[in-house]
C-alpha positions as CSV (number, residue, x, y, z in Angstrom):
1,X,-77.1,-11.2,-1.3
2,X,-75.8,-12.5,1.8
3,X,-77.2,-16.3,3.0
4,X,-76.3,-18.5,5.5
5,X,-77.7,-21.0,4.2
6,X,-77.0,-24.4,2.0
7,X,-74.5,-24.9,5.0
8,X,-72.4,-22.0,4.4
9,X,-72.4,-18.4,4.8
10,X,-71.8,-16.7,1.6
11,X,-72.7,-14.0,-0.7
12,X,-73.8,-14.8,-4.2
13,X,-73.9,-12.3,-7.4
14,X,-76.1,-13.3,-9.7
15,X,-74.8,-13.3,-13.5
16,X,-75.6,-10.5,-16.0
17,X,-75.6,-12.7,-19.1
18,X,-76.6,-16.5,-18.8
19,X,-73.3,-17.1,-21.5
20,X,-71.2,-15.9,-18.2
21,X,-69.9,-18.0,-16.0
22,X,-70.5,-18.3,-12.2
23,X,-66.9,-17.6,-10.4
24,X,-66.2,-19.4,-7.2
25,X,-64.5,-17.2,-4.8
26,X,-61.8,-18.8,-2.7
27,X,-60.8,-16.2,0.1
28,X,-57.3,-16.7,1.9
29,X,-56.4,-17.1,5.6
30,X,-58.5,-14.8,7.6
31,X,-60.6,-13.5,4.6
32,X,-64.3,-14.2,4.6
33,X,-67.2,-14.2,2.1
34,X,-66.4,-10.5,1.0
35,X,-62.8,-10.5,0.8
36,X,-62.8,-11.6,-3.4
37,X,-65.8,-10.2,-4.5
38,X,-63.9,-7.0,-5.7
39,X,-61.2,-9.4,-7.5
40,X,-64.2,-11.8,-8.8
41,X,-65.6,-8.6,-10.3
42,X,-62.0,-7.1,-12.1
43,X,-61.7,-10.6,-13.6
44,X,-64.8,-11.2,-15.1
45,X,-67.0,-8.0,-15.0
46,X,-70.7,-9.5,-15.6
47,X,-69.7,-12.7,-14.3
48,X,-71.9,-14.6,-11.6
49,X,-70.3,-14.8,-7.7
50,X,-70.3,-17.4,-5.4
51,X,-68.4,-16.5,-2.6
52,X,-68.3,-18.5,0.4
53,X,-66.7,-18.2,4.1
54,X,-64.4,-20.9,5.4
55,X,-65.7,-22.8,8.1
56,X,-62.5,-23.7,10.0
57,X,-61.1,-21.1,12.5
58,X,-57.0,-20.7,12.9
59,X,-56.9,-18.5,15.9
60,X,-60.0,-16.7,15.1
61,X,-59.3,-16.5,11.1
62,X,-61.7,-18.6,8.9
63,X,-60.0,-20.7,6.8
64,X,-61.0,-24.1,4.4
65,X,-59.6,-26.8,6.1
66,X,-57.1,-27.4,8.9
67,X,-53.5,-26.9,8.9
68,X,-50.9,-28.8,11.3
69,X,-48.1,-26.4,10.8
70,X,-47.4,-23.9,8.2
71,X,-47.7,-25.6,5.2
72,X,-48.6,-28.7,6.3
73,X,-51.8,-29.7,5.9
74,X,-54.7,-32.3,7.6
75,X,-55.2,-34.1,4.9
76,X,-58.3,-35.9,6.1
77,X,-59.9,-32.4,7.1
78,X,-58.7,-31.0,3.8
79,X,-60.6,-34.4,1.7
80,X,-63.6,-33.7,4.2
81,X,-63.9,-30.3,3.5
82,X,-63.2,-30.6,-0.2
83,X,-66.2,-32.7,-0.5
84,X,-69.0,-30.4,1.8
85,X,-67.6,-27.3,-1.1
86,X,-68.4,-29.4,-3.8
87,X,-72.0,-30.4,-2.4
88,X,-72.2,-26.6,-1.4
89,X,-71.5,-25.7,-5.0
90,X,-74.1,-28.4,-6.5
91,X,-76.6,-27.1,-3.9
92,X,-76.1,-23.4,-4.5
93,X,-76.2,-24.1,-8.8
94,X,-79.8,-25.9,-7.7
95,X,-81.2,-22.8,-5.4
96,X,-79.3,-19.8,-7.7
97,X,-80.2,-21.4,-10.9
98,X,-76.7,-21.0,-12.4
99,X,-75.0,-23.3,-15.1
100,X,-73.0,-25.7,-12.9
101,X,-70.8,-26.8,-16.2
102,X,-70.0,-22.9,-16.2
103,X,-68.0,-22.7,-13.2
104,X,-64.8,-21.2,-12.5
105,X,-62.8,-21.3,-9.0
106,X,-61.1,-18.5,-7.9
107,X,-58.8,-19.2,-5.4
108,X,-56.1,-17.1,-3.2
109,X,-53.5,-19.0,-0.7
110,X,-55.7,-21.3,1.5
111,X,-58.4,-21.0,-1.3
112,X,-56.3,-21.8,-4.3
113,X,-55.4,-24.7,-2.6
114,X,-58.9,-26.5,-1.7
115,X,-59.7,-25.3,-5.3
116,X,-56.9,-27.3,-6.1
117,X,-58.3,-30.3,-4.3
118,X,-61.7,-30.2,-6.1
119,X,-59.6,-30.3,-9.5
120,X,-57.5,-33.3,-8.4
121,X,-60.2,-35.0,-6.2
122,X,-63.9,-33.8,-8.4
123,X,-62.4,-33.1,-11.6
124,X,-65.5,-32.8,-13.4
125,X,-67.0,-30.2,-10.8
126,X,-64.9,-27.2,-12.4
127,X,-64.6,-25.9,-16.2
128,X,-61.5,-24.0,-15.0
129,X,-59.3,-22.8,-12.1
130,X,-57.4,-19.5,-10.7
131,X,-55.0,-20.4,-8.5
132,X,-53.4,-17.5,-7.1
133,X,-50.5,-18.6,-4.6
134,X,-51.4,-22.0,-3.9
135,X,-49.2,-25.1,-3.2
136,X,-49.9,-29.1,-4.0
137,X,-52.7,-29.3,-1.3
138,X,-52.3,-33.4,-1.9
139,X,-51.9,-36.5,-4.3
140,X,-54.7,-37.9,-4.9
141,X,-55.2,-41.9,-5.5
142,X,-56.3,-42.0,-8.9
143,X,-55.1,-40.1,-11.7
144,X,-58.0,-37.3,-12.4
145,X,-59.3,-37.0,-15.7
146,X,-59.2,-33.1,-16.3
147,X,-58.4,-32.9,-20.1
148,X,-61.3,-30.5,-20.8
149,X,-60.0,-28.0,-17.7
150,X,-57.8,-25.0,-18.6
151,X,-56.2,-23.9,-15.2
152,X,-53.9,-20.7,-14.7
153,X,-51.1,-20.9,-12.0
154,X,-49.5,-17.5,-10.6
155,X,-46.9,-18.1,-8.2
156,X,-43.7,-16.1,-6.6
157,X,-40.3,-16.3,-6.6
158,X,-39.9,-15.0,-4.0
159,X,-42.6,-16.4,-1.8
160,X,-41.5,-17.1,1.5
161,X,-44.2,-20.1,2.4
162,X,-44.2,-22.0,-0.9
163,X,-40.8,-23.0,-2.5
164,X,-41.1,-23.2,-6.7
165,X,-40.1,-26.5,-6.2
166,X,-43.7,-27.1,-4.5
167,X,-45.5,-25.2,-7.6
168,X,-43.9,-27.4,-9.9
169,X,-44.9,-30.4,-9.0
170,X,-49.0,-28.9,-8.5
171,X,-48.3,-27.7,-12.8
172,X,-47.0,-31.2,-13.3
173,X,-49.3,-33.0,-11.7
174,X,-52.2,-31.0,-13.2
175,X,-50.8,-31.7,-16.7
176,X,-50.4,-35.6,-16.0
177,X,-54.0,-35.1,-15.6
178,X,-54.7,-33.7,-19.2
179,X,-55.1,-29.8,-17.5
180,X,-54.0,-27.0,-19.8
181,X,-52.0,-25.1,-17.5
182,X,-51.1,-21.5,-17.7
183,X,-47.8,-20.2,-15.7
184,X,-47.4,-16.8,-14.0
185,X,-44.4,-16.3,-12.2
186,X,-43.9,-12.9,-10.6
187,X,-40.8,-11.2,-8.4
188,X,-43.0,-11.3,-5.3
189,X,-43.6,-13.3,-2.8
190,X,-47.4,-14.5,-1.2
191,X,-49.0,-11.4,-2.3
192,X,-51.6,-11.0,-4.5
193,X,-49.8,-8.2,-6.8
194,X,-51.6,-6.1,-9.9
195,X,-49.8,-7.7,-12.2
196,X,-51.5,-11.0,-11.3
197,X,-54.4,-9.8,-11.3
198,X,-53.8,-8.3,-15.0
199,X,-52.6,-11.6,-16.0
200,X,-55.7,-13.6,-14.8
201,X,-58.2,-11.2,-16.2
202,X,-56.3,-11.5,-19.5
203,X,-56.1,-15.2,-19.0
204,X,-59.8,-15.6,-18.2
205,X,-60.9,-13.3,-21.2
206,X,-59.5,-15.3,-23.5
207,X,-61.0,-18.6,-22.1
208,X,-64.3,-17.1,-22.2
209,X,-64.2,-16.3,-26.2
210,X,-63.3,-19.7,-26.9
């Protein structure tokens, strides 16, 4: 179902099960609202999908917040933005009737990294995290409380736009916070291979028996 409504547009799937979670998808750079449905599906098959379109434009391509240069970001657009997805999120779990305690971000490049912002900015907003090639989107002010948030990381070496240095200090900051934080490191670069994807549906499986 595709809306364009609660101040987004997006497409939401509703949950087989009511012991599923809902997934938020996350799309990169020039994605849109149909780009991770596929992936949201592989991951969690069953799972509820909230899938929303970015509603800043880089040349044309949607994306979550603004950018000044490549990898550097606005960080007053990205804090602004963080916030409307987290109201979007509480307003589509009112209208959808989904379990907002049973929520899971998805997130690829531009997405991983506002999904990173709601953990570190409305850590109680998310039960976990995907963050598929995503860099420290910013430090926030206080210290967030997320010791009840497992969160998987999948990165490359090789990636040409974020060093490992840059990953490392997102995992350590995460931990500082009380995450429990899942590595993936990969031969690629930006990518999003099949062997991540593997890995987080592996990853997610588990978290969903506990």
């Amino acid at each position: 179902m595709r809306e364009a409504s609660l101040g987004f547009i997006h497409q939401f799937v509703p949950a087989k099960s009511e012991s599923l979670p809902t997934l938020l998808l996350l799309h990169g750079t020039g994605g849109d609202e149909n780009d991770l449905l596929p992936l949201g599906q592989a991951l969690a098959p069953g799972a509820g999908l909230l899938s929303p379109r970015g509603k800043v434009l880089e040349n044309g391509m949607p994306r979550f917040f603004r950018r000044l240069a490549l990898g550097v970001f606005d960080e007053q657009d990205l804090r602004f933005r963080t916030q409307e997805l987290a109201e979007f999120l509480r307003a589509a779990a009112g209208q959808y009737s989904f379990d907002l305690e049973n929520v899971v971000a998805v997130g690829y490049s531009n997405g991983a990294n506002i999904a990173g912002s709601m953990l570190l900015l409305y850590p109680q907003t998310l039960r976990a995290a995907l963050l598929l090639s995503p860099m420290l989107p910013l430090k926030p002010e206080q210290m967030p409380n997320l010791k009840s948030v497992a969160v998987f990381v999948a990165a490359g070496r090789a990636d040409p736009i974020v060093p490992p240095e840059n990953i490392k200090q997102l995992v350590s900051l995460l931990e500082q916070a009380g995450a429990d934080v899942t590595e993936h490191w990969h031969q690629g670069g930006h990518e999003l291979t099949q062997s991540v994807i593997e890995a987080a549906h592996l990853w997610l499986s588990r978290l969903l028996r506990k």
